[in-house]
C-alpha positions in Angstrom: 47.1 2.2 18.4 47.2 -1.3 19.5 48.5 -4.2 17.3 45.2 -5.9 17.9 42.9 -3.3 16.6 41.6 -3.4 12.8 39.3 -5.2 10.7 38.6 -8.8 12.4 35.9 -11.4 12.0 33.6 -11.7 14.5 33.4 -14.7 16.6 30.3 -17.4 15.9 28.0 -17.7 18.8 29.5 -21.2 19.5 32.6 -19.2 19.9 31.5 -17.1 22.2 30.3 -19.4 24.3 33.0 -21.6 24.2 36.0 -18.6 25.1 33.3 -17.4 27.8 32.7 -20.8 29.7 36.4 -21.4 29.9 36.7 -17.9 31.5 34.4 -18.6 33.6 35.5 -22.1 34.7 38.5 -20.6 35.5 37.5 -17.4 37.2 35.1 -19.2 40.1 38.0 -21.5 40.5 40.8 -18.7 41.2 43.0 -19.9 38.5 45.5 -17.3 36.4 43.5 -16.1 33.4 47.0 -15.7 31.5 48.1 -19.2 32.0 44.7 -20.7 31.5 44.0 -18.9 28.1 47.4 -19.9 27.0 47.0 -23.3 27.7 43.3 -23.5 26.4 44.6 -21.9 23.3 47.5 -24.5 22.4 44.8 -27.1 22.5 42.8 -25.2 19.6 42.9 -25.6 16.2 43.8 -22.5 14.4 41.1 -19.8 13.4 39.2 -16.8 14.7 39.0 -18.4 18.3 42.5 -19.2 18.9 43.8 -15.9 17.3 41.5 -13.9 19.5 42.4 -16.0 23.0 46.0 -15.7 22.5 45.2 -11.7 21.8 43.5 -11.7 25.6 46.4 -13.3 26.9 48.9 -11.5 25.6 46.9 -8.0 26.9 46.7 -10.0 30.2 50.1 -10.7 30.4 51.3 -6.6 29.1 49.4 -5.4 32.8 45.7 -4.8 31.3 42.7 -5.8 33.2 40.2 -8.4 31.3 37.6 -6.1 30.3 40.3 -4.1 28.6 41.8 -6.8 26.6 38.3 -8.1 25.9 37.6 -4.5 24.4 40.6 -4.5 22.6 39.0 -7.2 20.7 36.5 -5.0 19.4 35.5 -6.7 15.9 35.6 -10.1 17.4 33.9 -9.6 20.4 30.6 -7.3 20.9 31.3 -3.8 22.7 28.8 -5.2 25.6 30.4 -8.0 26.7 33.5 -6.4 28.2 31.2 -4.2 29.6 29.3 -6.3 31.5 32.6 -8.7 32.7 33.5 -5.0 34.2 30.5 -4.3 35.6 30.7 -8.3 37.4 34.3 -7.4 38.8 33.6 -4.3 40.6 30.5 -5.8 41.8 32.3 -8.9 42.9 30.3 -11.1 41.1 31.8 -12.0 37.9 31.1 -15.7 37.5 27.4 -14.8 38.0 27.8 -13.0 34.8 29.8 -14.8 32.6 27.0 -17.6 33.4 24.5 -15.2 32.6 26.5 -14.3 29.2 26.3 -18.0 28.1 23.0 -18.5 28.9 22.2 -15.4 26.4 24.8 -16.2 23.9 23.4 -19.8 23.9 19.9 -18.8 23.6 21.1 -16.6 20.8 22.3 -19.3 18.8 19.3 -21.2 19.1 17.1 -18.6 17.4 19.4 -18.3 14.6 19.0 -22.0 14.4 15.6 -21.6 14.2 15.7 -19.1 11.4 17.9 -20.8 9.3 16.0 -23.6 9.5 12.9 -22.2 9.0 14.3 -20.7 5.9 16.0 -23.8 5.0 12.9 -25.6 4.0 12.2 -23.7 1.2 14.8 -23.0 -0.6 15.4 -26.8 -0.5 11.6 -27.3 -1.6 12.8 -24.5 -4.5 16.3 -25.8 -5.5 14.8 -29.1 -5.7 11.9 -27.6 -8.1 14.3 -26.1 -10.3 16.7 -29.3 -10.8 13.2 -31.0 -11.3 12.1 -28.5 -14.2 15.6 -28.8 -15.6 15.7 -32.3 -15.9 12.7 -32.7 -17.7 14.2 -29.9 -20.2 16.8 -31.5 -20.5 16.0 -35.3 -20.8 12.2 -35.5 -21.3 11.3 -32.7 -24.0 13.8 -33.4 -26.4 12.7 -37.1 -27.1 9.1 -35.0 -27.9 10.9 -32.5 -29.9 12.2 -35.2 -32.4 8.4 -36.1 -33.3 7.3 -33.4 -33.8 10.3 -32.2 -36.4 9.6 -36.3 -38.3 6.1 -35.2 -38.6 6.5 -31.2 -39.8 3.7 -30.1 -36.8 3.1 -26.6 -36.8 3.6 -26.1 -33.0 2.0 -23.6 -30.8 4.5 -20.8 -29.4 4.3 -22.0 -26.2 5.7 -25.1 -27.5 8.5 -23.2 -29.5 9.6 -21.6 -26.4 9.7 -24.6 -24.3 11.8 -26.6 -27.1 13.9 -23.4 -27.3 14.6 -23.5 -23.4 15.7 -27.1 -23.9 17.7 -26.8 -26.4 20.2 -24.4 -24.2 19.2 -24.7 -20.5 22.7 -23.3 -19.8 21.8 -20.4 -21.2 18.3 -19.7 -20.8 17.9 -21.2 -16.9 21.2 -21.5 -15.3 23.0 -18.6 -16.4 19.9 -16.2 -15.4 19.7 -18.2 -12.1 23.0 -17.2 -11.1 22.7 -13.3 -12.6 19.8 -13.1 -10.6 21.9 -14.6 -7.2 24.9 -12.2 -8.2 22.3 -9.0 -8.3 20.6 -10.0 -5.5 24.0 -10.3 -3.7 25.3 -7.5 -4.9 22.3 -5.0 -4.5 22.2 -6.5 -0.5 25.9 -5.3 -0.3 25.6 -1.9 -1.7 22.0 -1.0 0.5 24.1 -2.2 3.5 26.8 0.2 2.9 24.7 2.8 4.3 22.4 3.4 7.4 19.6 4.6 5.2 20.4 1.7 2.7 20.4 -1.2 5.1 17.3 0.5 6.6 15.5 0.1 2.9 16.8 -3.9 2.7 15.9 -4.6 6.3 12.2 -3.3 5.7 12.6 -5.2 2.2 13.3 -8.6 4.4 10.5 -7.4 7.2 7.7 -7.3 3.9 8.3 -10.9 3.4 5.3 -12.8 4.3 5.8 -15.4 7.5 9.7 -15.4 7.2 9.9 -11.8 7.3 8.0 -11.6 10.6 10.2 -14.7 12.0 13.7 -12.8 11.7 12.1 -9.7 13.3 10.3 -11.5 15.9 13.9 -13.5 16.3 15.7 -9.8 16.4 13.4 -8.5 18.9 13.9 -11.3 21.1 17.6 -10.7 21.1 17.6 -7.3 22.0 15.0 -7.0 24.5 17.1 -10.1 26.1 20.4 -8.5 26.2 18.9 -5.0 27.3 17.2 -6.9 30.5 21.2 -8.2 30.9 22.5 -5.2 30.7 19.8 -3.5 32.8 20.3 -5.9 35.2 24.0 -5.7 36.2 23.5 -1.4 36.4 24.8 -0.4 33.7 23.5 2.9 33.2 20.4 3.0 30.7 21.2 5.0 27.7 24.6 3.0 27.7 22.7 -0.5 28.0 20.2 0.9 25.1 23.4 1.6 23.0 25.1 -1.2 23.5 22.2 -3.8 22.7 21.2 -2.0 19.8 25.0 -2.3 18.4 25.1 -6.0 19.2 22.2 -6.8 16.7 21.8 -6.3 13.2 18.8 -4.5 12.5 19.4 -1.0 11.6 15.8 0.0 12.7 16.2 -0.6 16.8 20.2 0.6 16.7 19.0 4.1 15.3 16.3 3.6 17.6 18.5 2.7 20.7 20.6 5.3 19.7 17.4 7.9 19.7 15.9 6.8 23.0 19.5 6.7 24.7 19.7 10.8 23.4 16.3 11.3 25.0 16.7 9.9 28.8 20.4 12.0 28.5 17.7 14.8 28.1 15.8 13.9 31.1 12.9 11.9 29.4 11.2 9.1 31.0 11.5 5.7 29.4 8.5 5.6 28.3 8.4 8.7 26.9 11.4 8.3 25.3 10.3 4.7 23.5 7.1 6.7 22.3 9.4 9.2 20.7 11.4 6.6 19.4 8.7 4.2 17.7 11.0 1.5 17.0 9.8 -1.2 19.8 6.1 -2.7 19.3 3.4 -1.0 21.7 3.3 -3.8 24.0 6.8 -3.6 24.7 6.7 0.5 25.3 3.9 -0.6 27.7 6.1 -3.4 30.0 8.8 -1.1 30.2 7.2 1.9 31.3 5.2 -0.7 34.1 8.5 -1.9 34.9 10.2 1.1 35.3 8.1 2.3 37.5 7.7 -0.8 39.6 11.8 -0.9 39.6 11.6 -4.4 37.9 12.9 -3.4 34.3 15.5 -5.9 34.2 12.8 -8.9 34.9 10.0 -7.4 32.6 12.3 -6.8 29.6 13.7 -10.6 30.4 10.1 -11.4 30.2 9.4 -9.9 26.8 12.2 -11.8 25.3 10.7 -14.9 26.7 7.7 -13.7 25.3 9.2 -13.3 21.9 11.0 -16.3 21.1 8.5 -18.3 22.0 6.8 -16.9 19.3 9.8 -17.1 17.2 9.4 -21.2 18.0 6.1 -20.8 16.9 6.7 -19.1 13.3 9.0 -20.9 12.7 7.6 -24.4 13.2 4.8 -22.5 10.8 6.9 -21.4 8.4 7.9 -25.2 7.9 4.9 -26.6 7.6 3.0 -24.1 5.4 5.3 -22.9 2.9 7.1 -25.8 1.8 3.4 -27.5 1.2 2.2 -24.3 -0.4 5.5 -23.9 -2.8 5.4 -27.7 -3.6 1.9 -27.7 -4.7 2.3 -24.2 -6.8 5.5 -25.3 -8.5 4.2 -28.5 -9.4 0.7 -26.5 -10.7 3.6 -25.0 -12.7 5.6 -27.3 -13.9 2.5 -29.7 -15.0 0.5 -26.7 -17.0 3.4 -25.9 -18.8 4.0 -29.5 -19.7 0.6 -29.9 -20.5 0.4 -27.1 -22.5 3.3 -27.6 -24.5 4.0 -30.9 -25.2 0.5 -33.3 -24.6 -1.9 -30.8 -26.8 0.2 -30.8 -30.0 0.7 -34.3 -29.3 -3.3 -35.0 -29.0 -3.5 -32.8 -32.1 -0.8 -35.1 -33.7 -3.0 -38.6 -32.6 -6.1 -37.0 -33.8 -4.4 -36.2 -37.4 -3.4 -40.1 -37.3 -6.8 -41.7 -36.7 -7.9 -39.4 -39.5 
């Protein structure tokens, strides 16, 4: 076993395409990879990046070719791509690829841009409602509570169990807030421990109205990307399908892949086999089986991913400007009834008792 095997983080997308434009740079300009990793790596600050370049030049300089030191780094860097800077060497055109890998790993970190920010928006709209709603516990309802115990009110219950809230909002919102984040957590871990587990969380995520659809719109776009990548520099199809199901994180097209890669083994068409498999939307079954047969698969798939994150840009410029608008309005619905209710009608009830 080699010292650099074993549990490693993986590198960022920036990463990726940091470690992958200096090989480049360096392979179209005939330069030692050993030396120039070496070098690049002195200049780093310490971390994932510099640990894992100073790994690949160290395999470098012990004999081994690059795609065997890249896939040495297996934890760090995805299984596909030291198969595709193979696949660029014995077909003489390696710098082609590398620039084709930053294009995708750029690309890649531009929809996960996009979906964090489109999640962003409201969580911010919701933290900021909860801080909101626990100030006015806090600060607002106590000055309220002391009238109505200097005039012996009889309050309502709602009014009980609002006063009751302010009294403790350590206990009664903060400290269910965070049990509530520490289950959520920790029921996300344990359903992801499993195949059939992470396939119950990711359809759990996919049911979420508007953001569900963006991350598997965003997920779709990345694998049907990387497959036309891996399609297009030969590697063999079941071994392309296998690899860009691997590189994503939905458990629904990596079982898939897996599926449809057992099926053309078998002799099955492609689009026979992505019938069988059901994991890929209809349209995309279609292009591929039009492709395939007009010996363009590489282009059409790279077409559906163009396709796709284009409506990823879409959702998620919807899912900013609808649901923060639609949470604001609801938690301040909220926020105000309950104020209303408990606080201004015993203290209209109080001002009518006082005119009388």
């Amino acid at each position: 076993m080699n010292s650099n095997e074993g549990n490693k983080a993986s590198l960022s997308a920036q990463d990726l395409v940091y470690l992958n434009e200096e090989i480049a740079a360096m392979a179209r300009a005939g330069l030692p990879l050993e030396e120039g990793l070496q070098s690049i790596a002195r200049e780093m600050a310490w971390g994932n990046l510099k640990s894992a370049t100073l790994e690949i030049q160290k395999d470098l300089s012990a004999g081994k070719t690059l795609p065997e030191a890249l896939a040495l780094q297996k934890g760090r860097i995805p299984p596909f791509y030291s198969e595709l800077v193979n696949a660029g060497i014995q077909g003489g055109s390696l710098p082609q690829v590398l620039s084709t890998l930053t294009t995708y790993a750029r690309g890649l970190s531009d929809l996960r841009s996009l979906v964090i920010t489109a999640l962003f928006y409201p969580f911010l709209v919701m933290g900021i409602a909860i801080g909101l709603f626990t100030l006015i516990l806090v600060y607002v309802i106590p000055q309220f509570e002391s009238i109505f115990r200097d005039f012996g009110m009889q309050l309502p219950s709602v009014t009980r169990l609002v006063l009751s809230l302010a009294s403790n909002p350590l206990y009664f919102i903060v400290l269910p807030c965070v049990v509530f984040v520490a289950v959520l957590l920790l029921f996300r871990g344990l359903m992801r421990s499993s195949e059939t587990g992470a396939c119950w969380w990711t359809r759990l995520v996919y049911s979420i109205p508007v953001l569900g659809t963006l991350i598997r719109t965003a997920r779709l776009a990345a694998f049907t990307d990387l497959l036309g990548i891996l399609v297009e520099q030969h590697l063999p199809l079941p071994q392309a399908l296998r690899l860009a199901g691997d590189a994503g994180s939905d458990p629904f097209l990596r079982k898939g892949a897996r599926e449809i890669a057992a099926s053309l083994e078998k002799g099955e068409s492609l689009q026979e086999a992505l019938k069988v498999g059901r994991v890929l939307p209809d349209v995309i079954v279609w292009m591929a089986g039009v492709g395939e047969m007009k010996g363009n698969l590489a282009s059409t798939l790279r077409q559906a991913a163009q396709m796709y994150r284009r409506q990823v840009e879409m959702r998620a410029s919807l899912a900013q400007s609808i649901i923060p608008p639609f949470l604001i309005v609801g938690i301040a619905a909220i926020i105000t009834g309950l104020f209303v209710l408990a606080i201004f009608m015993p203290l209209v009830k109080l001002l009518e008792g006082l005119s009388k």
